[in-house]
C-alpha positions as CSV (number, residue, x, y, z in Angstrom):
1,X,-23.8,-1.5,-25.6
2,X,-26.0,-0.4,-22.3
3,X,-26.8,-3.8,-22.1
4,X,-23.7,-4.9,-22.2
5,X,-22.3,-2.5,-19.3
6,X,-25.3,-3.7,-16.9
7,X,-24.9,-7.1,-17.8
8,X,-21.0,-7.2,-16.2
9,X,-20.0,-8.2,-19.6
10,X,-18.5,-4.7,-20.9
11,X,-14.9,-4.6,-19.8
12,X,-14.7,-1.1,-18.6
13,X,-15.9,-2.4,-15.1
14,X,-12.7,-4.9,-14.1
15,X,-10.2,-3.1,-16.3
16,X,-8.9,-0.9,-12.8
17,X,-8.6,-4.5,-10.9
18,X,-6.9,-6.1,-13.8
19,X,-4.4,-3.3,-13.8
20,X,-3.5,-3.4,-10.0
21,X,-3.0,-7.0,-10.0
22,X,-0.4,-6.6,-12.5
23,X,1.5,-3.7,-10.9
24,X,4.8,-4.9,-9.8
25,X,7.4,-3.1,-7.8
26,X,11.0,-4.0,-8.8
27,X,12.4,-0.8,-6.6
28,X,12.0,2.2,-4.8
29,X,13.7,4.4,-7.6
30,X,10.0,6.0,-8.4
31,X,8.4,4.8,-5.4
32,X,10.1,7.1,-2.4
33,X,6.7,7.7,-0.4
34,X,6.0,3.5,-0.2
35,X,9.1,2.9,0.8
36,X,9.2,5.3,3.5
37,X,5.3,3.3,4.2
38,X,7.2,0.1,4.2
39,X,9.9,1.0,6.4
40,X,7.8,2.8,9.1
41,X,5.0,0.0,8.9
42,X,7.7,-3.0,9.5
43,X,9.5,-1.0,11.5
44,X,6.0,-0.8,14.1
45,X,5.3,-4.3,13.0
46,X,8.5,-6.3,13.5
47,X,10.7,-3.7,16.2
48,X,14.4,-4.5,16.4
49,X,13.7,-7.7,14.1
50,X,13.0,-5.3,11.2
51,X,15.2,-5.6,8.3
52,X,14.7,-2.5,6.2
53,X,16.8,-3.6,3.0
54,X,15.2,-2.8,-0.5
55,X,14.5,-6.7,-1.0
56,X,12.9,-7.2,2.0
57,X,10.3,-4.5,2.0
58,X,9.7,-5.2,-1.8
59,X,8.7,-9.0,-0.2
60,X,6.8,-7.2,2.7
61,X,4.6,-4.7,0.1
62,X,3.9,-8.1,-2.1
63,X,2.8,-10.0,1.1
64,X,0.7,-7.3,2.0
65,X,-0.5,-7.0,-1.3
66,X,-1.3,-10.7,-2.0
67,X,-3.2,-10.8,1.5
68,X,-5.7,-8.0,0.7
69,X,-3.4,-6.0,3.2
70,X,-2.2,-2.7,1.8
71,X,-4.4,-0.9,4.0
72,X,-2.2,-1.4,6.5
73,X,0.3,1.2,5.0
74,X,-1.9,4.3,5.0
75,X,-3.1,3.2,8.5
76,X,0.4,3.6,9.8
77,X,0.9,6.8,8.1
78,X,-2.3,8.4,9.8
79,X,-1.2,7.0,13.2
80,X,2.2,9.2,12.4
81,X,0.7,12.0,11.4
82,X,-1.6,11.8,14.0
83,X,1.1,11.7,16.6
84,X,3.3,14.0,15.0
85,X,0.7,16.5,14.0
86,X,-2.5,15.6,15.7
87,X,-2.4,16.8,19.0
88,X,-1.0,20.8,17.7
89,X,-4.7,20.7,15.8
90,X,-6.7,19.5,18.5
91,X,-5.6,22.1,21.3
């Protein structure tokens, strides 16, 4: 079985990238936090061109997603909290 594992052929090492490629989001109903990600991110992104419907920002995530781009979210987020927060914790 070890040699399986260092071989790449033991599935244990792809089964976490299997299972994020097939998440899907169909809505926000358990999702809160990445939608409020979504909004402020497109809201940065596209300004007073934003449109901030359910639909839209479930296209937006999978765009992100299928461009290797969801990093984009959390660096949004830490520019927020950064300005919101940042400068009481800095002096």
């Amino acid at each position: 079985m070890e040699r399986l594992h260092k071989k790449g052929w033991w599935p244990d090492n792809n089964i976490k990238k299997i299972k994020l490629s097939m998440i899907e989001i169909k809505d926000f109903k358990y999702n809160p936090k990445l939608r409020k990600m979504l909004v402020n991110y497109c809201v940065r992104t596209y300004e007073e061109d934003a449109i901030l419907d359910d639909w839209h920002l479930i296209q937006e995530y999978n765009l992100l997603k299928e461009n290797n781009e969801l990093h984009f979210l959390f660096e949004e987020e830490y520019l927020i909290n950064y300005l919101k927060d940042g400068n009481d914790s800095n002096g």
